[in-house]
N, C-alpha and C positions, 0 to 999 in steps of 0.2 A: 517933436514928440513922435515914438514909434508907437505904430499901428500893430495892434494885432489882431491876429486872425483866427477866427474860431475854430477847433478843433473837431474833428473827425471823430475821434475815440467816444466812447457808451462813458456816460457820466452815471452817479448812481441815482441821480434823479431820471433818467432813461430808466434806469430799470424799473426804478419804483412807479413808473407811468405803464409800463409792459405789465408789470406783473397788478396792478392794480384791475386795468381792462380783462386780463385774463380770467380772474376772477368776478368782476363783475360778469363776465359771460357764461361763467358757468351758473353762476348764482339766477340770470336771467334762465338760461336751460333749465335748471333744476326748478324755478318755480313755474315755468310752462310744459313740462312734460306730465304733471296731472289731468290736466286741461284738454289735452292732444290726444292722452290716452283713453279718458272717458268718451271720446267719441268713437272707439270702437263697441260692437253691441259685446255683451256684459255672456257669462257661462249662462244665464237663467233664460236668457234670449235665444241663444243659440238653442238651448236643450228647448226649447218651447217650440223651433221647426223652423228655425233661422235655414233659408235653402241652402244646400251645399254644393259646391262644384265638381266635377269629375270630368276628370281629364283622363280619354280613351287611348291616347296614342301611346299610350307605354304599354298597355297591353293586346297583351301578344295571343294571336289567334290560340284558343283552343285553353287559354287563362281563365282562372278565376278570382275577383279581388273584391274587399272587403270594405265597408264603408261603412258607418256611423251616420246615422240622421235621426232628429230625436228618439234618441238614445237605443234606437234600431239597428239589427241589424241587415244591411243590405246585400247582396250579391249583385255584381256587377261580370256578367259570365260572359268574355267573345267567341263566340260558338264557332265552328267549324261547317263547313257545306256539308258533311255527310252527318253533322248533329244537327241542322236545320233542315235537310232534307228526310232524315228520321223522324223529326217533329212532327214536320206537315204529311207525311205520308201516314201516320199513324192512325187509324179508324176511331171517330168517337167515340162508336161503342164497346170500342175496349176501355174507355176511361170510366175512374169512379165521378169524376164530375167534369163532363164532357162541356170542353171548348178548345177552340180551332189555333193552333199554333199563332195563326195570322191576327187573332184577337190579344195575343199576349206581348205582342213587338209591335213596331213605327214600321210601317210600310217603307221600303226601300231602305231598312237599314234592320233589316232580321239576324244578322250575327249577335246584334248586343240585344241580349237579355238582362234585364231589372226588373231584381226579383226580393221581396220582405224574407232575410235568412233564419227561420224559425219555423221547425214543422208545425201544421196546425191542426196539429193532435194536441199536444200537451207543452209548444214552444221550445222542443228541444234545439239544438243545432243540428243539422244533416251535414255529414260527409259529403263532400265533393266526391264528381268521378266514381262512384259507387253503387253497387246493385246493379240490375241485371239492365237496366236502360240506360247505364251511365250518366244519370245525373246526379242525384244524390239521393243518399241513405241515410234513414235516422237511427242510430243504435239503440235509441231505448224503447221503440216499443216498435220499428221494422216497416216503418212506411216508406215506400220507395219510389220519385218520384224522376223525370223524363228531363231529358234534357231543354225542357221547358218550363220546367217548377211544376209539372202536370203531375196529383199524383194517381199512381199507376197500379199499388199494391199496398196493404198495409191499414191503418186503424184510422188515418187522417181523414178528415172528411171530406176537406176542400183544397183545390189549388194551392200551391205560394202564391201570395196574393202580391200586387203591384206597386209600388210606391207610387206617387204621382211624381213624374218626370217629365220633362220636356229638352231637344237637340237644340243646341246654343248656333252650334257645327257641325260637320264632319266629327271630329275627334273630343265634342264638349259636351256633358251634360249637367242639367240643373236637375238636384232634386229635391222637391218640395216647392215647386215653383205649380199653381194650380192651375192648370192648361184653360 
C-alpha cells in the first residue's frame, strides 16, 4: 500500500480558520476599545482645569504663543534680553499698579513670561508687540501694557494677571499644576 504525504498547498479549511481568527480579533478590539478609551479624562474634566503641558523649545526667542487652560486664554511670551532688561529697569512709579518685573517670572529663567491673555478692563484680547512698550495693546478701550503684562497706560486697572504654573524642565511647563 502507497503512503501518502500531506500536502503543502492552503486547503479551504485553512482559510476558513485564518479568516475566522481575524475576525474574532477584531470583534475582541472593538469590544475593548470603549473600555481603553474611557480611561482618558473626559472634555468636562479637562475644561474644569485639567493641567496642561507646554512645551518651550519650539519657541523661538522674542515669540508669542497661545494656549488654552480652562477655557483661558494664556500667553506664553520668550522675551528678549533687551525686553527683560526694559522690564526690570522700568521705575515703579511709573506704573498704574506697581510690581517688580522679578515678581512676575521664576527666578533664573526670566525670558518666559505666563501671562492670563485678557485685558483686565473689560476682557478684551490685546495685540501683541504693540503700543508704545511693545507689549501689548487692547483696541477697545487703549490699555497698554509692558512687556511684562504690566499695564502702563490706559483704563485697566490691574496687571495681566498669572496663571498658576510651575517648570517640569529647561523647555517644560505645567499649567494649572498649584505650586
Amino acid at each position: 500500500m502507497a503512503e501518502t504525504t500531506p500536502t503543502a498547498e492552503p486547503t479551504r479549511r485553512d482559510f476558513l480558520f485564518i479568516a475566522t481568527g481575524a475576525t474574532a480579533a477584531i470583534g475582541v478590539a472593538a469590544v475593548a476599545w470603549p473600555f481603553v478609551a474611557q480611561l482618558a479624562p473626559d472634555a468636562e474634566v479637562i475644561a474644569a482645569g485639567a493641567p496642561i503641558e507646554v512645551d518651550l523649545s519650539p519657541i523661538a526667542e522674542g515669540q508669542i504663543v497661545r494656549v488654552f487652560w480652562r477655557d483661558a486664554l494664556i500667553f506664553v511670551r520668550h522675551r528678549t534680553a533687551e525686553e527683560i532688561e526694559a522690564a526690570q529697569q522700568t521705575p515703579l512709579s511709573d506704573l498704574i499698579d506697581p510690581e517688580p518685573d522679578a515678581d512676575r517670572v521664576v527666578e533664573g529663567r526670566e525670558q518666559w513670561l505666563i501671562i492670563y491673555g485678557n485685558c483686565t478692563h473689560l476682557g478684551c484680547v490685546p495685540l501683541d508687540f504693540q503700543g508704545q512698550y511693545r507689549g501689548w495693546f487692547c483696541p477697545c478701550h487703549g490699555s497698554v501694557f509692558d512687556t511684562s503684562g504690566r499695564v502702563r497706560v490706559g483704563p485697566a486697572p490691574i496687571n495681566l494677571p498669572l496663571p498658576p504654573y510651575e517648570f517640569v524642565d529647561d523647555t517644560t511647563i505645567i499649567i494649572g499644576e498649584e505650586a
